[in-house]
PDB file of N, CA, C and O in Angstrom, chain B, residues numbered from 101:
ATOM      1  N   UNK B 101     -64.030   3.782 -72.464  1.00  0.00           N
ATOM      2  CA  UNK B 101     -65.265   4.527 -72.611  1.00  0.00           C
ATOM      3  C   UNK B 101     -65.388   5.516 -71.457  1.00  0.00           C
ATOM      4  O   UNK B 101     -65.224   5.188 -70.282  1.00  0.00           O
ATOM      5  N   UNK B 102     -65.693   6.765 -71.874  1.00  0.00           N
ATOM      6  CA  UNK B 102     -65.692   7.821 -70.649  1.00  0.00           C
ATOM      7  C   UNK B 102     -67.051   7.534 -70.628  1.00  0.00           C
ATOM      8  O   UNK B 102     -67.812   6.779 -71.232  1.00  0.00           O
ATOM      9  N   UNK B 103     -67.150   8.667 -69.432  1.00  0.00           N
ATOM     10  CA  UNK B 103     -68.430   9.071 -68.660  1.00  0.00           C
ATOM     11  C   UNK B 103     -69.325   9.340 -69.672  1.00  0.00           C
ATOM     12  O   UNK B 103     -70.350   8.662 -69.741  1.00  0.00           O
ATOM     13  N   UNK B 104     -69.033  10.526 -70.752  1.00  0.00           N
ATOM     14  CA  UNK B 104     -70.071  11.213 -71.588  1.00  0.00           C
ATOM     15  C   UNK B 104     -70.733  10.149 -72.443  1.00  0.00           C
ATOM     16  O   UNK B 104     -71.920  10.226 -72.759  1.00  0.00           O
ATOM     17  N   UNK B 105     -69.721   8.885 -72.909  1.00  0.00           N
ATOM     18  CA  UNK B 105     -70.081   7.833 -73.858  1.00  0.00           C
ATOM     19  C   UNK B 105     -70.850   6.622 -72.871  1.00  0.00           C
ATOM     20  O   UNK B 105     -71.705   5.824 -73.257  1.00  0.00           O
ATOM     21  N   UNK B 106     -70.455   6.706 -71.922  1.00  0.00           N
ATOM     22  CA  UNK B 106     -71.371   5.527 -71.140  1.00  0.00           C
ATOM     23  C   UNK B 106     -72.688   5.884 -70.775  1.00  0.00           C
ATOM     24  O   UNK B 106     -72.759   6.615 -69.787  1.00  0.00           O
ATOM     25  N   UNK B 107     -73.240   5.714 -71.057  1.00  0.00           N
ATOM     26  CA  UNK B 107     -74.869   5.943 -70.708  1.00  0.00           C
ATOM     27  C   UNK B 107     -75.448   5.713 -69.654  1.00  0.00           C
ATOM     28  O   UNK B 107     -76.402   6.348 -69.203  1.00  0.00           O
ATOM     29  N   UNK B 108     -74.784   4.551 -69.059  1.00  0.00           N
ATOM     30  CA  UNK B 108     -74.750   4.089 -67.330  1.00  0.00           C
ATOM     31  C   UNK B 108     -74.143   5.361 -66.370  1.00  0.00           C
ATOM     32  O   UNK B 108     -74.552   5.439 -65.211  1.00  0.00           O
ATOM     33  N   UNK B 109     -73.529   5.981 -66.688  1.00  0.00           N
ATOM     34  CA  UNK B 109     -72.799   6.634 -66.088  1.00  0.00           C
ATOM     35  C   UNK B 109     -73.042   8.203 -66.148  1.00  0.00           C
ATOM     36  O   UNK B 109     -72.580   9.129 -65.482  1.00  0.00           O
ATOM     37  N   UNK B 110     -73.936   8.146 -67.190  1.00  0.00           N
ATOM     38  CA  UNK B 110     -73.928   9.866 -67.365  1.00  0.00           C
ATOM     39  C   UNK B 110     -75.091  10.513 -66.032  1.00  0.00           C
ATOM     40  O   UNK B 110     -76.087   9.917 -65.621  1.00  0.00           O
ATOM     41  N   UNK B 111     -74.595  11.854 -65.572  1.00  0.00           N
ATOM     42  CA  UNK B 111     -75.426  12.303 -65.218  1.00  0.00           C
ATOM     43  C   UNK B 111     -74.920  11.868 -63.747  1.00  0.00           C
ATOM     44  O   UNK B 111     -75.452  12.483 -62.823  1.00  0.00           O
ATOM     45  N   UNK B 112     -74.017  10.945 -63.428  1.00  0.00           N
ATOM     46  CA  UNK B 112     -72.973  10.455 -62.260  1.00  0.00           C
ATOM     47  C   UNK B 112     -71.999  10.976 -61.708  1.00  0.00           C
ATOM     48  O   UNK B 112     -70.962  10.460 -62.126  1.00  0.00           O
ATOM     49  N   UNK B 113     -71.819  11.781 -60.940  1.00  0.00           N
ATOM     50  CA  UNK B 113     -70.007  12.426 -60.340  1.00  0.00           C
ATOM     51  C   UNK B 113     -69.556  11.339 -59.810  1.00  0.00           C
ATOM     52  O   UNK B 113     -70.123  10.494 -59.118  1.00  0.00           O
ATOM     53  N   UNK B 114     -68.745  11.402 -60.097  1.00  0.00           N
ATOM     54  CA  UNK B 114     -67.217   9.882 -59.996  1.00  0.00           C
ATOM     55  C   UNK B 114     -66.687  10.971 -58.979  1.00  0.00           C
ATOM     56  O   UNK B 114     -66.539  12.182 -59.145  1.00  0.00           O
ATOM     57  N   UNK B 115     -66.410  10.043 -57.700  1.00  0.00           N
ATOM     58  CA  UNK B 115     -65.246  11.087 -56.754  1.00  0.00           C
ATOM     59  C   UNK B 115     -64.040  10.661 -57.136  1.00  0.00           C
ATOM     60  O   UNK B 115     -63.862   9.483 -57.445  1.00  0.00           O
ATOM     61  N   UNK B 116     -62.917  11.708 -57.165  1.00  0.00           N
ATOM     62  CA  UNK B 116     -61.441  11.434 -56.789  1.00  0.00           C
ATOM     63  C   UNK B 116     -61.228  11.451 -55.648  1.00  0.00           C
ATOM     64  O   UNK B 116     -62.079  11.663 -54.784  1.00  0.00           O
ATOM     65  N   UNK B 117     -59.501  11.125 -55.370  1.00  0.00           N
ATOM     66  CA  UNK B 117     -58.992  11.918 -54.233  1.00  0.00           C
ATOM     67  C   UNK B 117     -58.247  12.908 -54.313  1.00  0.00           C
ATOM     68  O   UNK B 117     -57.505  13.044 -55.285  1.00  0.00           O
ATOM     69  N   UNK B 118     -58.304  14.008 -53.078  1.00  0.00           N
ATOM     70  CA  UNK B 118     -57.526  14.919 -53.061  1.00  0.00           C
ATOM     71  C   UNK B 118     -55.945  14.697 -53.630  1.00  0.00           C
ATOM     72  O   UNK B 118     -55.084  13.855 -53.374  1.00  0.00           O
ATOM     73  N   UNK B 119     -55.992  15.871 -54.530  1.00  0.00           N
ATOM     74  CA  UNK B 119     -54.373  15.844 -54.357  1.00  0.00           C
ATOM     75  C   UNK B 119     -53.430  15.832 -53.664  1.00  0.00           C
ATOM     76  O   UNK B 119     -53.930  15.883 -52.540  1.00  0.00           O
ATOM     77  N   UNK B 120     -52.011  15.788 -53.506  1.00  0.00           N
ATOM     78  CA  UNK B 120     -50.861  16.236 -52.154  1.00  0.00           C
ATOM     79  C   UNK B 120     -50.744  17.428 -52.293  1.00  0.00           C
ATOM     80  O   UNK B 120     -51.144  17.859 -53.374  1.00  0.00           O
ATOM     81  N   UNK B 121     -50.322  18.166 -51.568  1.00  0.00           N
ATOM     82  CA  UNK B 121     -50.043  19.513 -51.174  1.00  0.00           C
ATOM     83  C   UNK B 121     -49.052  19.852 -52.220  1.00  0.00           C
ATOM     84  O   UNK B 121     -49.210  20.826 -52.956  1.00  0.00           O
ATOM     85  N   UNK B 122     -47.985  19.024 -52.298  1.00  0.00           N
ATOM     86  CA  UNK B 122     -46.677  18.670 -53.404  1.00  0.00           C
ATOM     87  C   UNK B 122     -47.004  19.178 -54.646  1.00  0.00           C
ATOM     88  O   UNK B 122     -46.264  19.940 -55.268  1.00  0.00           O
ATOM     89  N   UNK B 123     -48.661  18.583 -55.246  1.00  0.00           N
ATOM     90  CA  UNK B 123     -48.777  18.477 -56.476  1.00  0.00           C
ATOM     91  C   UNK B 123     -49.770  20.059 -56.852  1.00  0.00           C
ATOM     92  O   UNK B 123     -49.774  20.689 -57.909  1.00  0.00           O
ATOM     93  N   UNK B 124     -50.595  20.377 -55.472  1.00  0.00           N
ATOM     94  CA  UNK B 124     -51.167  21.834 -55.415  1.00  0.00           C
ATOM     95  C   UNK B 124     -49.873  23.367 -55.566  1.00  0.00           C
ATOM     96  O   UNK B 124     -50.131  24.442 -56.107  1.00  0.00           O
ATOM     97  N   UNK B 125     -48.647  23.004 -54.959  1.00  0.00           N
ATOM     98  CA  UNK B 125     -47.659  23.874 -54.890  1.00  0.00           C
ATOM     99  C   UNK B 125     -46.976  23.883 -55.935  1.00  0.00           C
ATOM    100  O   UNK B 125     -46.288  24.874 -56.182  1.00  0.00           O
ATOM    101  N   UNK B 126     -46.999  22.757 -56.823  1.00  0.00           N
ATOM    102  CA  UNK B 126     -46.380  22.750 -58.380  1.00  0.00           C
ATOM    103  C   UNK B 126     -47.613  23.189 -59.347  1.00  0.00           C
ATOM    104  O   UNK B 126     -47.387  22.798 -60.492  1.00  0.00           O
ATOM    105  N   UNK B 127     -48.564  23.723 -59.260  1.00  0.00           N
ATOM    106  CA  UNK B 127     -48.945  23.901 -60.003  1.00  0.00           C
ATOM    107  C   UNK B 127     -49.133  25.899 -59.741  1.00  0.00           C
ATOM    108  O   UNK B 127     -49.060  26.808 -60.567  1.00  0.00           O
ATOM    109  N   UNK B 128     -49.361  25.922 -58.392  1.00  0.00           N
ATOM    110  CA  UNK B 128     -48.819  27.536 -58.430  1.00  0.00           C
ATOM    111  C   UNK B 128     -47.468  27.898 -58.364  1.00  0.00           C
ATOM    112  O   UNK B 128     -47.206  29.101 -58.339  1.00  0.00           O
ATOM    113  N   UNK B 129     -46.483  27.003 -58.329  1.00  0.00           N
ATOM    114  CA  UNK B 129     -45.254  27.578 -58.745  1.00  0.00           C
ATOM    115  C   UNK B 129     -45.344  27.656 -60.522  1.00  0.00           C
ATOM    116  O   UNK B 129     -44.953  28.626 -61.171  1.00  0.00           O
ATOM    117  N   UNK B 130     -45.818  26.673 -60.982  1.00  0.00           N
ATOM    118  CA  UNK B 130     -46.344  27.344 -62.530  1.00  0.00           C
ATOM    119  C   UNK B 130     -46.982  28.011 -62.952  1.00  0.00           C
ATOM    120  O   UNK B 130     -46.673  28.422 -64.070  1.00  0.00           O
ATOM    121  N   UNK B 131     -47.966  28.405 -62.458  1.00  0.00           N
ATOM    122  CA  UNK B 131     -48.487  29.255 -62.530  1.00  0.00           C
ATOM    123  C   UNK B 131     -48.118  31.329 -62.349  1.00  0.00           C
ATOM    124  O   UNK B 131     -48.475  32.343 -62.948  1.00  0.00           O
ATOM    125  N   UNK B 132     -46.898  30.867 -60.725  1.00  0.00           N
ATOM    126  CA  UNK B 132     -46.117  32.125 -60.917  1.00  0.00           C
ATOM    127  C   UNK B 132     -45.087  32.759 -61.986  1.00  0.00           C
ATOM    128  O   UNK B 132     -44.713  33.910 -62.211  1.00  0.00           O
ATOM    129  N   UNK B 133     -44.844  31.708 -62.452  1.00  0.00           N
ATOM    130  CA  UNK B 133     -43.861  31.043 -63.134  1.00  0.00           C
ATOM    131  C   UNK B 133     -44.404  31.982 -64.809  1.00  0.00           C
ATOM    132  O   UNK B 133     -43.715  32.434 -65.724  1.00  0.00           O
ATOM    133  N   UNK B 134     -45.557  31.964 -64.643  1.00  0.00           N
ATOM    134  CA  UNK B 134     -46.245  32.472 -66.009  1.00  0.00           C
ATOM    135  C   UNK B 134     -46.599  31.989 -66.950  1.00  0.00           C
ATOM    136  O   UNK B 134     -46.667  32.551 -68.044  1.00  0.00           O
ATOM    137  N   UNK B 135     -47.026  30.334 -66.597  1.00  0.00           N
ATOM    138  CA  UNK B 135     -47.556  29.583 -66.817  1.00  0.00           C
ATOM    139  C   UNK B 135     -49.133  29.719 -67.375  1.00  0.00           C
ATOM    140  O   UNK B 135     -49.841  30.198 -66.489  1.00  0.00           O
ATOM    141  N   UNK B 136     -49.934  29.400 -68.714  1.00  0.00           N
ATOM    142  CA  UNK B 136     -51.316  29.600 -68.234  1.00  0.00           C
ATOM    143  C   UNK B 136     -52.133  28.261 -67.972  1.00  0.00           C
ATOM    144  O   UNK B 136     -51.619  27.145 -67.899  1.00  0.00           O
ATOM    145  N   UNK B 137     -53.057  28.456 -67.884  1.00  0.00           N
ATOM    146  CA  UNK B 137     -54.152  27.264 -67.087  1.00  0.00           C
ATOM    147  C   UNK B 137     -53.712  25.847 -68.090  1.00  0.00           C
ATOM    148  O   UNK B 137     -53.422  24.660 -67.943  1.00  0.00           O
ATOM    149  N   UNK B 138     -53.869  26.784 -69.089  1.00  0.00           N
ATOM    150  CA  UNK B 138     -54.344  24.959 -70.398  1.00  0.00           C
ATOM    151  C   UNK B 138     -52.445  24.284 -70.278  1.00  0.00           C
ATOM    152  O   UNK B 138     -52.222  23.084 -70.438  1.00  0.00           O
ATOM    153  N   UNK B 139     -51.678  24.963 -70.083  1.00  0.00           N
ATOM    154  CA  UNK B 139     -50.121  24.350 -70.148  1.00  0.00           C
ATOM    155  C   UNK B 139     -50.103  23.542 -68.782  1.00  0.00           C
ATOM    156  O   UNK B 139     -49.898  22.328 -68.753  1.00  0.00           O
ATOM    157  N   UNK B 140     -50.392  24.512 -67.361  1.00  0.00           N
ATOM    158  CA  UNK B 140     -50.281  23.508 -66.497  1.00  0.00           C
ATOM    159  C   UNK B 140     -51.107  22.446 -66.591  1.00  0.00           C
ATOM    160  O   UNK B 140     -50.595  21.478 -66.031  1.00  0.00           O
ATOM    161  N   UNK B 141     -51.936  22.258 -66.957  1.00  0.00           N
ATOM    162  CA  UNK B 141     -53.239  21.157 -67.210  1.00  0.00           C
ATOM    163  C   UNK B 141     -52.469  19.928 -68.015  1.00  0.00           C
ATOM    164  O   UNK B 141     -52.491  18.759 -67.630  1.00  0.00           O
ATOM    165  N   UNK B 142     -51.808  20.385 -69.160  1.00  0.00           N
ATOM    166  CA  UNK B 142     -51.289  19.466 -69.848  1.00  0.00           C
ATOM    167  C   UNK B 142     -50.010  19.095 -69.316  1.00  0.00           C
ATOM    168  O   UNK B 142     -49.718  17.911 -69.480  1.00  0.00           O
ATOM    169  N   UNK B 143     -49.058  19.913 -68.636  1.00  0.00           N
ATOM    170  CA  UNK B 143     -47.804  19.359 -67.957  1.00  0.00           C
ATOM    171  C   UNK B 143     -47.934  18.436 -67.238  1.00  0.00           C
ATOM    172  O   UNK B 143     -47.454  17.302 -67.235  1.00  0.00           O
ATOM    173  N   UNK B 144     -49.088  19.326 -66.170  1.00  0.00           N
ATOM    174  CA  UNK B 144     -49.187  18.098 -64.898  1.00  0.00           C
ATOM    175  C   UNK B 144     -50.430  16.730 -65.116  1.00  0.00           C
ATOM    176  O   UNK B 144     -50.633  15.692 -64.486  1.00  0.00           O
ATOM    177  N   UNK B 145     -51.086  17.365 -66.338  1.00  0.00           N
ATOM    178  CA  UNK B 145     -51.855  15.805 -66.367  1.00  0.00           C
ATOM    179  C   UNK B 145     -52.843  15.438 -65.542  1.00  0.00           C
ATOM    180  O   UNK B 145     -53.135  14.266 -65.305  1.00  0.00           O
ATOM    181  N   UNK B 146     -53.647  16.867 -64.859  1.00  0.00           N
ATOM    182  CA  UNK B 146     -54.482  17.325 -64.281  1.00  0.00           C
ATOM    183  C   UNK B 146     -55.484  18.122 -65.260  1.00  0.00           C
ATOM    184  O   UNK B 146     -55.068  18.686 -66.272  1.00  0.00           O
ATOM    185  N   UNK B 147     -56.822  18.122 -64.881  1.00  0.00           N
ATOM    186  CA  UNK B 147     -57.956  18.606 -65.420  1.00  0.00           C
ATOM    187  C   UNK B 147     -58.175  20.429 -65.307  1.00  0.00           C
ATOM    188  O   UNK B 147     -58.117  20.838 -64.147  1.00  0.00           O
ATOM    189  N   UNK B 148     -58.392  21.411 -66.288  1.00  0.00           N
ATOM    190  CA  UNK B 148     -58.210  22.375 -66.610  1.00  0.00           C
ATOM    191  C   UNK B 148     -59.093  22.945 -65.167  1.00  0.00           C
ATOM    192  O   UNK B 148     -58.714  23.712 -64.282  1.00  0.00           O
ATOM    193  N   UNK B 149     -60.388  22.239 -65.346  1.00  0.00           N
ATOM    194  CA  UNK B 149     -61.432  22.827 -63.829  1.00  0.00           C
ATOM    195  C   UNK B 149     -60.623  22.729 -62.512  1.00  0.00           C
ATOM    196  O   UNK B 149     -60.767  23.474 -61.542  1.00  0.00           O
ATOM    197  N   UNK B 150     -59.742  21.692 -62.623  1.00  0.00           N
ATOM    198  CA  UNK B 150     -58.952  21.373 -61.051  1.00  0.00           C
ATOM    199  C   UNK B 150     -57.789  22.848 -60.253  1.00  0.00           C
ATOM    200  O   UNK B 150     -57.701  23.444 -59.180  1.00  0.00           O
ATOM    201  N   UNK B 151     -56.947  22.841 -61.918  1.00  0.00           N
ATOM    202  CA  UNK B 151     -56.164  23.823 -61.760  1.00  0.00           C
ATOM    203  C   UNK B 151     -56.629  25.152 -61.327  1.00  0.00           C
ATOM    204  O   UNK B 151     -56.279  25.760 -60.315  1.00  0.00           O
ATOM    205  N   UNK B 152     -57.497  25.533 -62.265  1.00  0.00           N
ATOM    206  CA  UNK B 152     -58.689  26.758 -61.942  1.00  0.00           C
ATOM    207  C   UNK B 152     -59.263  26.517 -60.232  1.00  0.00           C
ATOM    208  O   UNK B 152     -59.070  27.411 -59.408  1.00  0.00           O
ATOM    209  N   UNK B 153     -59.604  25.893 -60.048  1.00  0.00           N
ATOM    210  CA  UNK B 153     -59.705  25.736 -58.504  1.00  0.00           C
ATOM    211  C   UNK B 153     -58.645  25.838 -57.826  1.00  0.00           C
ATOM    212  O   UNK B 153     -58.769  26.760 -57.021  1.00  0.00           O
ATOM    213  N   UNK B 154     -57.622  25.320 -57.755  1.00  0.00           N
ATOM    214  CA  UNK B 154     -56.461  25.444 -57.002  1.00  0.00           C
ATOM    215  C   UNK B 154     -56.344  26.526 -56.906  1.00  0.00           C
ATOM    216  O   UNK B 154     -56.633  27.007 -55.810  1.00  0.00           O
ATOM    217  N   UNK B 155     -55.739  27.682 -58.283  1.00  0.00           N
ATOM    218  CA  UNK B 155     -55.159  28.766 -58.306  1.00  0.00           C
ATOM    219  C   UNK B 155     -56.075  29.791 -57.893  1.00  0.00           C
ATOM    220  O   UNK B 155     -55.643  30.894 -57.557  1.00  0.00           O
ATOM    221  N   UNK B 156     -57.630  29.456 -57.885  1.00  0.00           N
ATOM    222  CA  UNK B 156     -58.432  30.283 -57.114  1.00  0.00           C
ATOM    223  C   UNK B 156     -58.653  30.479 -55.358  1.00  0.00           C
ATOM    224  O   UNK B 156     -59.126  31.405 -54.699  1.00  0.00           O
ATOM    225  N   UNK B 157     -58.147  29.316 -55.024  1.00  0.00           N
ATOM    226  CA  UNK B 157     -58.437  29.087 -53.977  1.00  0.00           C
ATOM    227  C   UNK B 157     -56.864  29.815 -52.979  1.00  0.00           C
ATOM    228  O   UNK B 157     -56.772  30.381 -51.890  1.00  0.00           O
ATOM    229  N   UNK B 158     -55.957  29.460 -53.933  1.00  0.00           N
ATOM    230  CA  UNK B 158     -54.559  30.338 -53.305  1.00  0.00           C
ATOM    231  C   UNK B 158     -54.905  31.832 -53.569  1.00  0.00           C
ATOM    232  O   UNK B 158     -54.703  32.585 -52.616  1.00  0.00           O
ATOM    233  N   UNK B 159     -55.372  32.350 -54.659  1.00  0.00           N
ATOM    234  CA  UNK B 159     -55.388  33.646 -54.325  1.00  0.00           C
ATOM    235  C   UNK B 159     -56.636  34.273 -53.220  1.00  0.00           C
ATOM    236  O   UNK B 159     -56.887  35.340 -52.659  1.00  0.00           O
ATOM    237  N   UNK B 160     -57.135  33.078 -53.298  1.00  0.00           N
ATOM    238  CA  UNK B 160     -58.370  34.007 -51.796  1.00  0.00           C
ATOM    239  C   UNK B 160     -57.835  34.012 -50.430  1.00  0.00           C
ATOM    240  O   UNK B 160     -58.033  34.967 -49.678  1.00  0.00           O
ATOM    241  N   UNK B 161     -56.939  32.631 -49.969  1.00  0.00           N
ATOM    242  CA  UNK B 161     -56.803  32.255 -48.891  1.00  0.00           C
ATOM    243  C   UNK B 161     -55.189  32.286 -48.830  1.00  0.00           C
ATOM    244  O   UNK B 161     -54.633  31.894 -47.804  1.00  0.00           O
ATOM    245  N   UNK B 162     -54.386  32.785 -50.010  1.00  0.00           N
ATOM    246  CA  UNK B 162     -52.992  32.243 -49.431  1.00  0.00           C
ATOM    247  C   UNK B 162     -52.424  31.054 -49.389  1.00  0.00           C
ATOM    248  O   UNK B 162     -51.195  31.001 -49.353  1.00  0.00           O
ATOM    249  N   UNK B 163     -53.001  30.172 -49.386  1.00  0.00           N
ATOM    250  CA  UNK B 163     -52.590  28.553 -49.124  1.00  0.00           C
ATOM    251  C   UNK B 163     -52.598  27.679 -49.977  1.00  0.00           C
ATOM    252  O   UNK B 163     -53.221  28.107 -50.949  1.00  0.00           O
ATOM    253  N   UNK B 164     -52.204  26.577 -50.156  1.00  0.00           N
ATOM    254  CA  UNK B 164     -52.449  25.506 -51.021  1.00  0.00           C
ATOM    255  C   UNK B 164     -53.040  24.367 -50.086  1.00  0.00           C
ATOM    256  O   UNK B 164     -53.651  23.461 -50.652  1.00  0.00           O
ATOM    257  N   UNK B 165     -52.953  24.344 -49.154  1.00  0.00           N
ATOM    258  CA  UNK B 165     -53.365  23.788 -47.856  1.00  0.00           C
ATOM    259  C   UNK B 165     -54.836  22.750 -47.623  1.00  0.00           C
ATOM    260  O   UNK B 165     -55.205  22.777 -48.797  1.00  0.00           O
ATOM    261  N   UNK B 166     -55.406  22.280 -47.239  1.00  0.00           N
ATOM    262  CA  UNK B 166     -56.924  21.392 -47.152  1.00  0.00           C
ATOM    263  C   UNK B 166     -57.508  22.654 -46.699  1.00  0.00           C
ATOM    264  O   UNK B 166     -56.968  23.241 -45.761  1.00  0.00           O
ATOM    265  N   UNK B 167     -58.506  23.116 -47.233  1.00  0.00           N
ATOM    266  CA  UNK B 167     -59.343  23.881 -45.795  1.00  0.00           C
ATOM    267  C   UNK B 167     -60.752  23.099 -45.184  1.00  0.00           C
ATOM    268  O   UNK B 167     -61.365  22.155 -45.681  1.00  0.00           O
ATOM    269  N   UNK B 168     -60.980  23.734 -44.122  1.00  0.00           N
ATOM    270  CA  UNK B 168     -62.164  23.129 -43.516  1.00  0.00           C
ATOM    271  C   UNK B 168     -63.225  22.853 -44.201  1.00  0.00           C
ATOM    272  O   UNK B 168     -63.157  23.546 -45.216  1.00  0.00           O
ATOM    273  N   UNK B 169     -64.214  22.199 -44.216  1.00  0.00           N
ATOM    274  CA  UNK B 169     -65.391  21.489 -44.536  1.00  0.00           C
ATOM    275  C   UNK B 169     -66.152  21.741 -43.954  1.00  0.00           C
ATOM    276  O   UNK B 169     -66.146  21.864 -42.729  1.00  0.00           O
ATOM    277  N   UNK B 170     -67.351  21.941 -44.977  1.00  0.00           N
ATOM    278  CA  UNK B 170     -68.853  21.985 -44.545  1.00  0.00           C
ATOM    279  C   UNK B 170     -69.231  20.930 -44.048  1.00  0.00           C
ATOM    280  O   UNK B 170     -68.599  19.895 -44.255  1.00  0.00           O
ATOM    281  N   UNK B 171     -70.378  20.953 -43.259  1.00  0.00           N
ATOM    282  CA  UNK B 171     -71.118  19.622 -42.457  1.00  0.00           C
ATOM    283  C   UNK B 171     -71.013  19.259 -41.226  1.00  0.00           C
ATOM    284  O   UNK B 171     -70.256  19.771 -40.401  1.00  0.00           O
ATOM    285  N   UNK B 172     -72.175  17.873 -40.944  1.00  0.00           N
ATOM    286  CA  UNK B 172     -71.786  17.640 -39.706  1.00  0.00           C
ATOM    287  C   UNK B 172     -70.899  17.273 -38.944  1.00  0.00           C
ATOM    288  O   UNK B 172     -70.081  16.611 -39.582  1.00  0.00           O
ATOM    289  N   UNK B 173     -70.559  17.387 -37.604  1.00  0.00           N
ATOM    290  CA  UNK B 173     -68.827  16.677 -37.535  1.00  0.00           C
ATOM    291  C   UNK B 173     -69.322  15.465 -36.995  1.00  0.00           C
ATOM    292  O   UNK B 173     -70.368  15.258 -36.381  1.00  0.00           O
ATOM    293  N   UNK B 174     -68.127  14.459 -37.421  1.00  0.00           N
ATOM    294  CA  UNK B 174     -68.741  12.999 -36.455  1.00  0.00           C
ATOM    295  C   UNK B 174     -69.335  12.921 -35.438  1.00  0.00           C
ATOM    296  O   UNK B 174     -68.954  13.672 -34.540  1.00  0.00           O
ATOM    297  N   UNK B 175     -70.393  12.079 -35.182  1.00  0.00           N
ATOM    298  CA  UNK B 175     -70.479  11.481 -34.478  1.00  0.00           C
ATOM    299  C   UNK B 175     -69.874  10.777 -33.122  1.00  0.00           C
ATOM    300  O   UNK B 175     -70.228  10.981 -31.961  1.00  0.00           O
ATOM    301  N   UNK B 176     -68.905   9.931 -33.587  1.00  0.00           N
ATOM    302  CA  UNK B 176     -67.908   9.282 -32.457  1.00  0.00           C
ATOM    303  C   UNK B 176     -67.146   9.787 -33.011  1.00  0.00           C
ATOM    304  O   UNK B 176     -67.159  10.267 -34.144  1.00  0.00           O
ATOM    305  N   UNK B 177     -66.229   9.721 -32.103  1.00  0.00           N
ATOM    306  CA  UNK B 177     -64.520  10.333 -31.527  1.00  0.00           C
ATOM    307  C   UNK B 177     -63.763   9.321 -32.618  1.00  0.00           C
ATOM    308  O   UNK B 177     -64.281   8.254 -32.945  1.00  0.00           O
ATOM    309  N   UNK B 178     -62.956   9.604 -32.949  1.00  0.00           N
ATOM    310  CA  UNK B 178     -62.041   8.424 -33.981  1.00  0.00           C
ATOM    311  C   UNK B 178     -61.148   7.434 -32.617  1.00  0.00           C
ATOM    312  O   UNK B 178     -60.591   6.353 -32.808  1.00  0.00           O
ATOM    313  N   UNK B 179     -61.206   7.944 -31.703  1.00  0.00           N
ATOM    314  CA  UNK B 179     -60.757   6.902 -30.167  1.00  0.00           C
ATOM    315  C   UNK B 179     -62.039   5.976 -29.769  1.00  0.00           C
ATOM    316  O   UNK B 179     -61.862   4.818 -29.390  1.00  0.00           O
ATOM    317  N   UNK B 180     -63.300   6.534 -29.872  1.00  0.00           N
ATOM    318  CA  UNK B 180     -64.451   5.762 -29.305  1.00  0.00           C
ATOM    319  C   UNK B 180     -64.410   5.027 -30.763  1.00  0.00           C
ATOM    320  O   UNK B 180     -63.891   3.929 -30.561  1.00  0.00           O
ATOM    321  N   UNK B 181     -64.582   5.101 -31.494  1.00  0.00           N
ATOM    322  CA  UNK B 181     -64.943   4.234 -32.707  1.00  0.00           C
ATOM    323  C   UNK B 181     -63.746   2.958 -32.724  1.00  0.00           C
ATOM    324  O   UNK B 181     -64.117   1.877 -33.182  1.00  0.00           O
ATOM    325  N   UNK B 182     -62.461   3.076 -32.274  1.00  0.00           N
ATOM    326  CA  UNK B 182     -61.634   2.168 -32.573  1.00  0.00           C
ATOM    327  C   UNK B 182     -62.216   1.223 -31.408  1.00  0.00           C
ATOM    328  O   UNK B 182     -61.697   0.109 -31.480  1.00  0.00           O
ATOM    329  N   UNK B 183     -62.946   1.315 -30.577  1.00  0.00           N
ATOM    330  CA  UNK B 183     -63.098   0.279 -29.491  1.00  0.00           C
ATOM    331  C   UNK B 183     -63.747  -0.366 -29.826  1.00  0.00           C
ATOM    332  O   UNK B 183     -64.067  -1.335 -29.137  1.00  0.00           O
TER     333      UNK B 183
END
């Protein structure tokens, strides 16, 4: 039962996790490739909105890369927190 059919669930964003870099660079090498959105979607078995993000995000910035994040930055140090 997906999201749209569960009633508990609708109206809920489910997080993923990020992809690997691996799997962001195979999808603009298909994409150079002359690939369109709905083929890589179905090759790689990734969601049509995801790809569309990816390939938007390489042509603004160049990269396939993480970029920085909005928000606050921690709190503690990831060294003070292990103590």
């Amino acid at each position: 039962m997906g999201i749209a059919e569960n009633p508990k669930l609708r109206g809920h964003i489910m997080k993923t996790k990020e992809l690997t870099k691996q799997v962001r660079d195979k999808v603009v090498e298909k994409y150079e490739a002359g690939l369109g959105y709905k083929k890589i979607s179905r090759a790689l078995n990734i969601s049509l909105s995801t790809i569309k993000s990816i390939i938007r995000k390489w042509k603004e910035y160049g990269t396939t890369a993480n970029l920085l994040r909005r928000g606050r930055p921690p709190k503690l140090k990831s060294r003070t927190r292990r103590k």
